[in-house]
Steps between C-alpha positions, in 0.01 A plus 500: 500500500197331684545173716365344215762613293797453727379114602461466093908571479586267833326284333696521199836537650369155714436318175852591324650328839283213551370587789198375674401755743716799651544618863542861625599610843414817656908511605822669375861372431533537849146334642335787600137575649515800319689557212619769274248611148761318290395136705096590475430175239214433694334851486604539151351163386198478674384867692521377833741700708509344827846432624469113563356270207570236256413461119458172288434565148438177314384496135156464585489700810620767718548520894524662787551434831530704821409461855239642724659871531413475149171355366305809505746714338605217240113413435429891370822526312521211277086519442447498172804334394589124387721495847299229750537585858647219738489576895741348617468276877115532407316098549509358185750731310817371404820681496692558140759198520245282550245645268818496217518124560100428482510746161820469325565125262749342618871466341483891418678817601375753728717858476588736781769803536784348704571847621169591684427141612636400859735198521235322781199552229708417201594141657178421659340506150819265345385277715131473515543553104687182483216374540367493173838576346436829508835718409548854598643730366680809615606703274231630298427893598180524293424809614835651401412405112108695483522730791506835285674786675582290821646722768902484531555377868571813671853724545405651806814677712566285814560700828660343833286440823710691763599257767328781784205279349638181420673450821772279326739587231549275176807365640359382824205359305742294236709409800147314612409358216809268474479444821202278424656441118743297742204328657412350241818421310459781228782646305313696272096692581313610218225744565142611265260595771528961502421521831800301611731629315380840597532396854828381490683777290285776716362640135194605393344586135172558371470256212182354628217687596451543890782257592846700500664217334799543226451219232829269513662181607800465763773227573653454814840280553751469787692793436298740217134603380354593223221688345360435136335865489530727177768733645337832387277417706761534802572857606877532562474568909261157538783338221754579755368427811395137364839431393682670853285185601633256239225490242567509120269611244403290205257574223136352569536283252846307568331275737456250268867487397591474839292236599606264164855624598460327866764195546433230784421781750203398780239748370214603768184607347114530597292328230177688650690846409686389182396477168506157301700637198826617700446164742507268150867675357673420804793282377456098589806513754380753726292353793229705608369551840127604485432709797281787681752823387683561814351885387186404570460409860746746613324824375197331665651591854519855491824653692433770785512792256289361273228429744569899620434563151189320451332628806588851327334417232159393615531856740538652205225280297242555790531821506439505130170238540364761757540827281320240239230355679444862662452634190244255350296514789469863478463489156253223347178611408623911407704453229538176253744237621635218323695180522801634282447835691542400812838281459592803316456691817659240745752492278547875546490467861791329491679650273535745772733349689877530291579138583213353270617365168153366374263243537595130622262369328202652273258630748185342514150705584213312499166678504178235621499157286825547359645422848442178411768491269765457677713643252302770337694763308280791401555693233327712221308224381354350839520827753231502716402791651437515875213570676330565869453095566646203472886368582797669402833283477812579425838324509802680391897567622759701464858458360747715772859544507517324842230245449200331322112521599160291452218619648138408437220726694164551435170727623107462415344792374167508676347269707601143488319196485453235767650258227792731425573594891532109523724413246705799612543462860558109404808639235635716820470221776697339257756770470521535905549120578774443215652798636497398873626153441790366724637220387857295500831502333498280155172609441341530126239753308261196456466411900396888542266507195140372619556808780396753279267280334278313747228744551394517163554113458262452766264683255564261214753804322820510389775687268737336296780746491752489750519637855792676524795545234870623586579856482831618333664801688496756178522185291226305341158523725399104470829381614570131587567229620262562796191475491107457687290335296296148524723284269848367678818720468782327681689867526471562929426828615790684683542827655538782260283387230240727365163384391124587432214390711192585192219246556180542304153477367386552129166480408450564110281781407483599849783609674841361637658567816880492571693612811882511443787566732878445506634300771838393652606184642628567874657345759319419817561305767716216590319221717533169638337394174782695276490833317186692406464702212227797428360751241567864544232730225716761369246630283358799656141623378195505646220207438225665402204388781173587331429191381623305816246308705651482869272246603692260280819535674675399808621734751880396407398610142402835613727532705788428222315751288507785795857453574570474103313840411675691767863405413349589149419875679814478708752471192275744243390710664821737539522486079115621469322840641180687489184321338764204402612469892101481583413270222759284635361538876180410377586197303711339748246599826478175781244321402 
C-alpha cells in the first residue's frame, strides 16, 4: 500500500470510532527509544524511520513531528507525501498537544494505544484536553486493525549476563531494590523499562536491534519476583539460575491479570517508564507510588567490575577505530569507498575481537554534507561515495560482553578550510574544557553544559542535541537518568556514572562536525569547601589533528590533548604492531 492508501484506512478505522485526530508514538509497550519491527507504526504509516517522532493524523491532515537530530532526515523522507513536517523547539512551532487543541473541535475524542503511550504523556494531555472537553481515549490500536503482515514481537532466546561482568548477582540486586521499595513504602514494584529489568535479573536478549534487551515486564515484592517473559524463550540453565535467586516465570502476557488481580497492596511504579494501558487497570484500592525505578539510578553507578569492563571495552574498541581509520587513510582515492562500505568494514574490525556481539547502535558514516545530519543512516538509496576532500564523520559503538561503546571520530580528506579548521578546533576546545572540569558534590549535567558549548556560542552557533547521554555497561547505549545537556535534569552526577561528552556543529549542505568520547564521573579531592568531583575519558582513540588550528587554543588545551594522545599510545599500543603500531605513533605525536 502507499501512504496514501494506509492514511485512507486510519482514516476509516478513525471515522467508525469517532475520532477526531489520532496520536502515534515512536515507543513500545515498554517506552522504548528504540523499539522492536512489530512497534514501527510510525515508519509504517508515514516512511520516516528515525527513532524519536510523533504522528497526528486528523481527517484533514497528517503530522509529523521530530526534533533537531531529525529535520533533515524527516524533510527527505516524507517529501512527496501528505505528512507536514513540524520541528519541534523551533520559534514559532508548536508542539502536538498544543497543536491538537488549536486543530481539533472541541467536545470530541482523540484516540491513542494505551500500550505504547507513557503514563506522564497520557495525563498531561487529560488535562490540557480538558480544556475543551476533549476525551481521550486509550484503547484504540489502529494500527493493529490495517497493518497487513505486521511483524509478531520477537521470540528471541534470552541468555544470562555472567556476574564476572555484572559485578552483582540477581539476588544482591533484588535485595537492593527493596531496600529502596522500603524507602518509599512499597509493597509491590512493577517494572516495563528492558534495560532495567535486564539489569536487575543479569539477562540479556536480542529482541531489539543493537540494545541486548529481552522484551518483558518484571514484579518485585518483599519476598518473590517475577518475570512476564514467554518461557521458551528461557533456556533451562538461565531458568534455573533465576529461580536459585527467587524469580518465577510468567507468560508475557499475564501482566495484565496480575495487575487487575492486585488487592490494597502500595504499588511503586515510574509513570515516565510505564505504559498508560497497564497504569489505567490497576484496581481502585491499590495506592500507587509514582517514582524514578529504584533500577534506574542504580545501574547508573557502575560497580568496580563493571567499570574494569568498560575500560576493556573501549581497549578493545580503539584498537578496532585504529585498524579502521588506518585503513581508510591508506585506502581512499585507489579503490571505491562508500558510506555502507566503510561501517561494513569497522564493523569487521571489530568483529575481530570474540567479545563483540554487534553494533550498539546503527553506525553512522557521514561522507561531506551529510554530516550535517546528525542522524544520517546511509544505505542503498543515499550512499555516497567518498572521495580525496572534504570531512569524513563517523559515529558508531560496539555491543561487548563486558561493556557498551559510543564513539564519534572524524578526519578531513584533503586540505581543510579556514572555516572548517574553526568550527573544528571550536567543537574540540569544547571537548577538552567539559572534560577537564572540576567541580563539587550535588552537582548536575546542566551546570557543566555551556563548557563544551561556549566557544561556538561566542560565534553565534549552537546544537540542539544533547551533550552527553548515559552509557549502559553491555546494556542500552543512551542510558539514563544522567545526563549533559542545556535543559534542567535534577538527576546529580555521582561517581561511577558513564556519559558522553559529543558537542557539535552542523551546517546543512556543507558538512557537520562531531567529537565524541565516553567519560566517567570521578572522585577528586576533598577541601575546605567539601568534595570535588572530576571526569576521567575512557574512550581511547586518537583525535584526528589535521583540521586543528593551534593558534585557537590555550596551552592547558594542548596540553590536555598531549597527555590524552599518549595514554591513548600507552594503553594501544601493546594490542597493535607493524604499520598499525606506526600509524598509531604518528597520530598521537606531541603536538
Amino acid at each position: 500500500m502507499t501512504i496514501k492508501d494506509k492514511l485512507d484506512l486510519f482514516r476509516s478505522e478513525m471515522k467508525l470510532h469517532n475520532l477526531a485526530a489520532y496520536i502515534i508514538p515512536s515507543s513500545d509497550a515498554h517506552i522504548s527509544e528504540y523499539t522492536a519491527d512489530c512497534w514501527k507504526a510510525i515508519e509504517w504509516i508515514s516512511g520516516f524511520t528515525g527513532e524519536a517522532a510523533t504522528v497526528v493524523i486528523t481527517e484533514t491532515s497528517a503530522n509529523l513531528w521530530v526534533d533537531s537530530r531529525f529535520f533533515i532526515q524527516a524533510e527527505k523522507q516524507i517529501a512527496g507525501t501528505e505528512f507536514i513536517l513540524h520541528k519541534s523547539k523551533m520559534p514559532g512551532v508548536k508542539d502536538y498537544p498544543d497543536w491538537i487543541l488549536d486543530n481539533i473541535s472541541a467536545s470530541t475524542m482523540v484516540g491513542i494505544d494505551g500500550y505504547v503511550f507513557q503514563v506522564n504523556s497520557a495525563k498531561n494531555l487529560e488535562n490540557l484536553f480538558m480544556k475543551k472537553n476533549i476525551e481521550l481515549v486509550f484503547e484504540n490500536d489502529i494500527p493493529a486493525k490495517i497493518w497487513k503482515n505486521r511483524p509478531e514481537i520477537p521470540m528471541n532466546r534470552i541468555f544470562l549476563h555472567n556476574e564476572k561482568y555484572s559485578g552483582a548477582g540477581t539476588q544482591e540486586k533484588l535485595n537492593q531494590v527493596r531496600t529502596k521499595m522500603q524507602s518509599f513504602g512499597a509493597d509491590v514494584h512493577i517494572i516495563a523499562s528492558l534495560d532495567d529489568i535486564a539489569w536487575v535479573f543479569n539477562i540479556r536478549g536480542n529482541d531489539i536491534e543493537c540494545n541486548p534487551t529481552p522484551i518483558s515486564y518484571a514484579v518485585i515484592e518483599a519476598d518473590s519476583a517475577l518475570l512476564f517473559i514467554n518461557e521458551s524463550k528461557v533456556p533451562l540453565g538461565t531458568k534455573e539460575y533465576l529461580e536459585k535467586s527467587g524469580v518465577q516465570i510468567r507468560d508475557y502476557y499475564e501482566i495484565e491479570n496480575y495487575i487487575k488481580n492486585l488487592k490494597s497492596v502500595n504499588l511503586l511504579l515510574d509513570p515516565a517508564r510505564m505504559n498508560y494501558k497497564l497504569y489505567k487497570i490497576v484496581p481502585n484500592d491499590v495506592n500507587i507510588i509514582e517514582q524514578m525505578n529504584p533500577t534506574t539510578k542504580l545501574k547508573s553507578v557502575k560497580n568496580s567490575v563493571e567499570i574494569e569492563g568498560m575500560k576493556n571495552a573501549l581497549r578493545r574498541d580503539g584498537v578496532a577505530m585504529v585498524k579502521f581509520f588506518h585503513w581508510l587513510e591508506k585506502s581512499i582515492g585507489k579503490f571505491p569507498i562508500t558510506e555502507v562500505s566503510s561501517a561494513e568494514k569497522m564493523q569487521e574490525f571489530r568483529a575481530e575481537s570474540d567479545m563483540y556481539l554487534g553494533e550498539s547502535f546503527e553506525t553512522i558514516t557521514a561522507y561531506g554534507a551529510n554530516g550535517a545530519i546528525v542522524h544520517y543512516t546511509a544505505n542503498a538509496e543515499n550512499n555516497s561515495e567518498l572521495k580525496p576532500e572534504g570531512f569524513f564523520l563517523t559515529d558508531s559503538g560496539g555491543q561487548y560482553y563486558d561493556g557498551t561503546t559510543d564513539i564519534t571520530r572524524m578526519i578531513h580528506l584533503s586540505e581543510p578550510t579556514e572555516e572548517e579548521m574553526l568550527d573544528y578546533t571550536n567543537i574540540l576546545r569544547g571537548v577538552i574544557e567539559l572534560s577537564m572540569a572540576k567541580f563539587p558534590k550535588n552537582t548536575r549535567g546542566a551546570q557543566l553544559d555551556v563548557l563544551a558549548r561556549q566557544y561556538i556560542w561566542k560565534n553565534a552557533q549552537n546544537y540542539m542535541h544533547g551533550t552527553g547521554h548515559g552509557v549502559g555497561c553491555f546494556l542500552n547505549v543512551h542510558e539514563g537518568p544522567q545526563s549533559i545537556r542545556m535543559e534542567e535534569n535534577p538527576i546529580i552526577l555521582q561517581p561511577g556514572m558513564m556519559i558522553t561528552n559529543e558537542p557539535g556543529i552542523y551546517k546543512e549542505n556543507q558538512y557537520g562536525i562531531r567529537i565524541e568520547n565516553i567519560i566517567m564521573v570521578a572522585e577528586d579531592k576533598q577541601s575546605d569547601f567539601g568534595e570535588f568531583y572530576k571526569f576521567e575519558t575512557l574512550t581511547l582513540c586518537p583525535i584526528d589533528l589535521k583540521a586543528v588550528n593551534l593558534n585557537l587554543m590555550s596551552g592547558e588545551q594542548i596540553n590536555w590533548l598531549n597527555d590524552y594522545h599518549q595514554r591513548v599510545r600507552k594503553e594501544l599500543e601493546p594490542l597493535l604492531s607493524g604499520e598499525l603500531k606506526d600509524y598509531l605513533f604518528e597520530k598521537t605525536k606531541v603536538i
